[in-house]
C-alpha positions as CSV (number, residue, x, y, z in Angstrom):
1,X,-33.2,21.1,11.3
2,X,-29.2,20.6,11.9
3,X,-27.5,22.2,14.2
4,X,-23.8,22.6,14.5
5,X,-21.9,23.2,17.8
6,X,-18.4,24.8,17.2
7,X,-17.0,23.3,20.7
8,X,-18.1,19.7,20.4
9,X,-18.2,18.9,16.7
10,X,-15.7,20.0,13.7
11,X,-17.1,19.8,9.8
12,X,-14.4,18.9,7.4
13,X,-14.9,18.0,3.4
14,X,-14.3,15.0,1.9
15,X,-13.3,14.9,-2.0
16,X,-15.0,12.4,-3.4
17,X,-14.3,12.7,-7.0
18,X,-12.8,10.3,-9.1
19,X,-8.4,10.4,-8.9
20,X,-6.2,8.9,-11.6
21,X,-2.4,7.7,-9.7
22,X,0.5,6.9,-11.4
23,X,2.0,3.7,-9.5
24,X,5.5,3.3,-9.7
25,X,7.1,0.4,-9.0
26,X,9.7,1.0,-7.5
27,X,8.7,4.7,-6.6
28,X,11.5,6.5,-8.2
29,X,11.4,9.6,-5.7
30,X,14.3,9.3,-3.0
31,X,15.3,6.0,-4.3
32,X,18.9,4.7,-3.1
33,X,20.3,4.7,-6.9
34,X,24.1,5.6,-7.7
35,X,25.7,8.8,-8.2
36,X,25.1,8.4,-12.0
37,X,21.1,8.4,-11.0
38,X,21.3,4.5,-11.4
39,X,17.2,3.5,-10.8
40,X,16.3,0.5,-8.6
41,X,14.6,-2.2,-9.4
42,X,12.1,-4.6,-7.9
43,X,13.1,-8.4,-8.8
44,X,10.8,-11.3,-9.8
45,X,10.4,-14.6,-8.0
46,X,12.9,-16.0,-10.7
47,X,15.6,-12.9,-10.4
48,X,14.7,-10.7,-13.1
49,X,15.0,-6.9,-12.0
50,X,11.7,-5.0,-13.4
51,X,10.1,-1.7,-13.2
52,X,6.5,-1.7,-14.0
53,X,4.7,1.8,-14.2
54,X,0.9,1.5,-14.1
55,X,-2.4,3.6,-13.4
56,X,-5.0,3.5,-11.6
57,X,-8.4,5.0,-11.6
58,X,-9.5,5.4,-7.4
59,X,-12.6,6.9,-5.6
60,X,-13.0,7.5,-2.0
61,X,-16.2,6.5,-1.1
62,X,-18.5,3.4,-1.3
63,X,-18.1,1.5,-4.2
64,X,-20.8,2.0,-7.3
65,X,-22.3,-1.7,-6.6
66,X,-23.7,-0.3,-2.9
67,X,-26.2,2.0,-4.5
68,X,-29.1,0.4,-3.7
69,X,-27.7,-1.0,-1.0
70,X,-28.1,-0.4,2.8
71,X,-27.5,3.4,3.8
72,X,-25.9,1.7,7.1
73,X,-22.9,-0.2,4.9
74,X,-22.2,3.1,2.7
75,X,-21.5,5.2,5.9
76,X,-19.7,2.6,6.9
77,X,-17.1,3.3,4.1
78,X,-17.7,7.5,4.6
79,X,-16.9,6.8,8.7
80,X,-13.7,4.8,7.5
81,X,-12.8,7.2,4.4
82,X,-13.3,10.4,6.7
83,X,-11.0,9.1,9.9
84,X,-8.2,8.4,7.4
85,X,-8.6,11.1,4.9
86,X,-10.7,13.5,6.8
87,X,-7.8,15.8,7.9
88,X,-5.7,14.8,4.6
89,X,-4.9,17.3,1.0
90,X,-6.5,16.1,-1.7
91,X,-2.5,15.5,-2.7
92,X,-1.8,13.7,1.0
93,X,-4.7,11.6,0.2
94,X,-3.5,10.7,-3.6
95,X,0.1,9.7,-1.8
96,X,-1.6,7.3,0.4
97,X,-3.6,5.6,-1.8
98,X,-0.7,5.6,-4.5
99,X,1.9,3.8,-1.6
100,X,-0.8,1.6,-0.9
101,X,-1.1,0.4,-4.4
102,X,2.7,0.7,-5.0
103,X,4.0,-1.6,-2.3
104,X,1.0,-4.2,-3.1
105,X,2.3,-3.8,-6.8
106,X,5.7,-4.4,-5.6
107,X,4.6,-7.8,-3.3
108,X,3.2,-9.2,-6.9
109,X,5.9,-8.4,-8.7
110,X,8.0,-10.8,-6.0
111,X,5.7,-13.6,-6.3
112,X,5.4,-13.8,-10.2
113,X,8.0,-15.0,-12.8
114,X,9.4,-12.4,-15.3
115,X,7.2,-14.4,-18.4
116,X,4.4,-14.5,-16.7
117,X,4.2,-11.0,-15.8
118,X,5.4,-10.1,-19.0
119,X,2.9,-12.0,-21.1
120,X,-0.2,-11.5,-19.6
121,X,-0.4,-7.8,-18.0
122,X,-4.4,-8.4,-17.3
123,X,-3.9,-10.9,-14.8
124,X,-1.0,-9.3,-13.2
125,X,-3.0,-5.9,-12.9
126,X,-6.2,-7.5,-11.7
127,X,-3.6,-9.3,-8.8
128,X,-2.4,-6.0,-7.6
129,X,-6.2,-5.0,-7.5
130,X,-7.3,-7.9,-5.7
131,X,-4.6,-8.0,-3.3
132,X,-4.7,-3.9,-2.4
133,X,-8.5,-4.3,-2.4
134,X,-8.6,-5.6,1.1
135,X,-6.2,-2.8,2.3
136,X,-8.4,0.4,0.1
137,X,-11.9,-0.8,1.2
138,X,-10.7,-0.7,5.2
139,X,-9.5,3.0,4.2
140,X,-12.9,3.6,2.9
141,X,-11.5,3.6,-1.0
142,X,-12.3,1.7,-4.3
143,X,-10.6,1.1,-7.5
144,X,-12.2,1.5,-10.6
145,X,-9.6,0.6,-12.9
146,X,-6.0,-0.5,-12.7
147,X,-3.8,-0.7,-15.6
148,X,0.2,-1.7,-16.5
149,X,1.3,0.9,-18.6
150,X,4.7,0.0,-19.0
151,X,7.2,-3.0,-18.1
152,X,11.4,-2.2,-18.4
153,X,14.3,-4.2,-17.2
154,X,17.7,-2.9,-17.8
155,X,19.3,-6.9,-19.0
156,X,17.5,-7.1,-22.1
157,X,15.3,-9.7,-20.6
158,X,12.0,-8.5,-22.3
159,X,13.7,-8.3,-25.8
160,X,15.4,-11.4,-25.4
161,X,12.2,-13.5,-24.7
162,X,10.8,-11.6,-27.8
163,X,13.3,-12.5,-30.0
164,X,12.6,-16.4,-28.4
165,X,9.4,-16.3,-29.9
166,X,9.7,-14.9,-32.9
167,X,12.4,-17.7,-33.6
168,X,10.0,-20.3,-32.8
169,X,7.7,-19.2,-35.3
């Protein structure tokens, strides 16, 4: 039998279903843009200004791989999960995962090159999961999936490495 005493211990819920997050690099709410509504944009290690809009498929929780695992590792991740989010909305809890995952977006973004993160969207999404890993598992969180929807620049540079290559062939 449980028992529950109201003066020394508090019950709170936990969602633990699965939450899709639309990552916005950069996050285009109470950006610093113009009067004409001018967006910002994140630049490249070579210079090229870029806004990448992805999404990403989270849990709070331990992740899938710990279910036959030790019951001691997946409480682990509940403790962690439930001191962060424990007190949180559902929608407080999406925001902090979402600028986790943005500003780790953001840092890869800085450290690749325009082409590279142009031509080969896999490896650039599974960078920003790798990296932000190490951040969402210490707040008790997994990924599932993590995907670049979208790549823009406002100089033309995307269109003008496409027209590069189809001049080559």
């Amino acid at each position: 039998a449980n028992f529950f005493l109201p003066c020394c211990q508090m019950v709170q819920l936990l969602d633990l279903s699965l939450m899709t997050l639309k990552v916005e690099s950069p996050h285009m709410s109470g950006h610093f843009g113009g009067p004409g509504g001018d967006d910002i944009c994140v630049y490249t290690k070579d210079g090229v200004p870029v806004r990448v809009n992805s999404v990403a498929q989270v849990r709070i929780g331990p992740p899938p791989e710990l279910d036959g695992g030790s019951g001691d590792e997946k409480e682990r991740y509940l403790r962690s999960a439930a001191s962060i989010f424990g007190d949180l909305s559902r929608e407080d809890c999406r925001a902090v995962i979402t600028q986790t995952l943005e500003g780790h977006q953001r840092s890869m973004i800085g450290n690749m090159y325009a082409k590279e993160l142009l031509m080969d969207r896999k490896a650039f999404a599974q960078e920003v999961n790798r990296s932000a890993t190490v951040d969402l598992i210490g707040m008790g969180v997994w990924v599932t999936s993590f995907v670049i929807q979208d790549v823009k620049d406002d100089n033309e540079y995307i269109s003008s490495l496409g027209k590069a290559e189809v001049a080559k062939k």
